[in-house]
N, C-alpha and C positions, 0 to 999 in steps of 0.2 A: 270508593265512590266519591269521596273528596277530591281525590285529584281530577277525579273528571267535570265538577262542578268548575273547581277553578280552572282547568283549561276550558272551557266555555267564556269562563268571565276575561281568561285570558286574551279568547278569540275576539271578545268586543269590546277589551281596549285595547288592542291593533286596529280595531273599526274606527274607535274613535279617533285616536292619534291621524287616520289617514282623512278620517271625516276635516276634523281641523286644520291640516297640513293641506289639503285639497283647498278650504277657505282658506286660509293664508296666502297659497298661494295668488289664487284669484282676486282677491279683494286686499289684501295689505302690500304687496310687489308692486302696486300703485301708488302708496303713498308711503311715504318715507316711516313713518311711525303713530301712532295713533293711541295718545295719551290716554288712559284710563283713571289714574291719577296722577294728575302733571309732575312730573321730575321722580316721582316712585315707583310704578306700574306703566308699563304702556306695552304695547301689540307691535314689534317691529318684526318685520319681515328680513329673514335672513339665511341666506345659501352656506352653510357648515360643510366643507369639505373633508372634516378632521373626525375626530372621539370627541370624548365630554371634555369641555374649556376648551376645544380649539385643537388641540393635542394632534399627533400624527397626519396633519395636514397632507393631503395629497396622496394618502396612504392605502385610498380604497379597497384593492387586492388584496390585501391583511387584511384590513379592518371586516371585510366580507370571509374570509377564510377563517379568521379565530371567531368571529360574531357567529358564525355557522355551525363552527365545532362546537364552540358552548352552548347556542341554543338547543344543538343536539343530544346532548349530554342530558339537559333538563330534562328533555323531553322523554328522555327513553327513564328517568328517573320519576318522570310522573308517572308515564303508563306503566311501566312495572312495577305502582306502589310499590318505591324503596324507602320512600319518605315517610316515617308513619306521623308527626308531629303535625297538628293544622298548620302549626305556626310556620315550619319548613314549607308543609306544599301552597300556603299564601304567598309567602316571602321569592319563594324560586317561581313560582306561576306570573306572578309583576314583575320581575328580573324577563321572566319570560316572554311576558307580553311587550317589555318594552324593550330589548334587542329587536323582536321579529319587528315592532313597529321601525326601528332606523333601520333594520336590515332592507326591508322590502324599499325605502327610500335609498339606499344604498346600490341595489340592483338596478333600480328601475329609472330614476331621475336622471335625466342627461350631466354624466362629468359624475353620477355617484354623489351626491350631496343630499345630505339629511336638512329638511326644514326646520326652522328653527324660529318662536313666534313670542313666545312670553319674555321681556324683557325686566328685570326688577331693577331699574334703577337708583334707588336709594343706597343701596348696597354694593352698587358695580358689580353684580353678580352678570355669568355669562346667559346672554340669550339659550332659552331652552324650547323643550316641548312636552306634550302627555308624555309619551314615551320615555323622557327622560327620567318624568317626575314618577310614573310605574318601576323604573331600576332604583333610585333614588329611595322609594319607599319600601320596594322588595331587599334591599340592601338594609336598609333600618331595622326592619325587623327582620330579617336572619341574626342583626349585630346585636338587637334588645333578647334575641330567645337565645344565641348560642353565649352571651354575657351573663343573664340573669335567668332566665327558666329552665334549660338545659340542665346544669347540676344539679339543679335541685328536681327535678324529672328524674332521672339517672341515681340522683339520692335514694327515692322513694321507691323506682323499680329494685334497689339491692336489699331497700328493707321487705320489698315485699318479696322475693329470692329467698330471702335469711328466715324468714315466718314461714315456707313454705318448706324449705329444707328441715326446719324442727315440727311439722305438724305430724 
């Protein structure tokens, strides 16, 4: 039943990311950039032809071929609860929703280019978007549950295995 709650929450941030990336497009491709905090945050409008940082620039055909194959993978791992962990089916459902969100930009936007809006400049970090920041945080916590929850999950199912073996 979890995983179909978070494919739902999935389905509406893909909604969002396109809701935003549709304003982006519209309202920021106008002006160069639009400081929210001058020299730290700002809204810059930008055509990503690549992966995350830029990466495999001009690559689209990949990047749509293995983005597809992975999306699919999850997907057939949510609906056939394989994941029993909330933490697993949060973690791959944001992984989730944020591929399909650059995928669908990937398909559909002339030349294959993901939009790209959130600028953090204090940092020279690379322009991003929702979508990215749903993989970003679905990769966090895969990395916080399969580093610190995980064993000790795995610990507790063997003790309760061993209690059940001697009752």
């Amino acid at each position: 039943m979890l995983s179909y709650i978070w494919l739902g929450i999935a389905a509406l941030l893909v909604a969002v990311d396109q809701l935003v990336k549709f304003w982006a497009e519209h309202s920021l491709s106008q002006v160069d950039t639009i400081p929210l905090i001058s020299g730290v945050f700002h809204l810059t409008y930008v055509q990503n032809f690549g992966a995350a940082f830029n990466t495999m620039n001009n690559q689209r055909f990949l990047l749509v071929g293995v983005t597809s194959a992975v999306l699919l993978l999850i997907l057939v791992l949510l609906l056939t609860q394989k994941l029993r962990s909330p933490w697993m089916i949060c973690s791959w459902s944001l992984i989730l929703s944020g591929g399909a969100g650059n995928l669908v930009d990937r398909l559909f936007r002339p030349g294959g280019y993901v939009v790209d809006l959130f600028d953090f400049r204090l940092i020279h970090f690379p322009v991003f978007n929702v979508a990215d920041i749903c993989v970003c945080v679905g990769v966090a916590l895969f990395l916080i549950y399969f580093l610190f929850i995980e064993r000790r999950e795995h610990q507790q199912f063997e003790i309760r295995q061993e209690i059940k073996r001697h009752e």
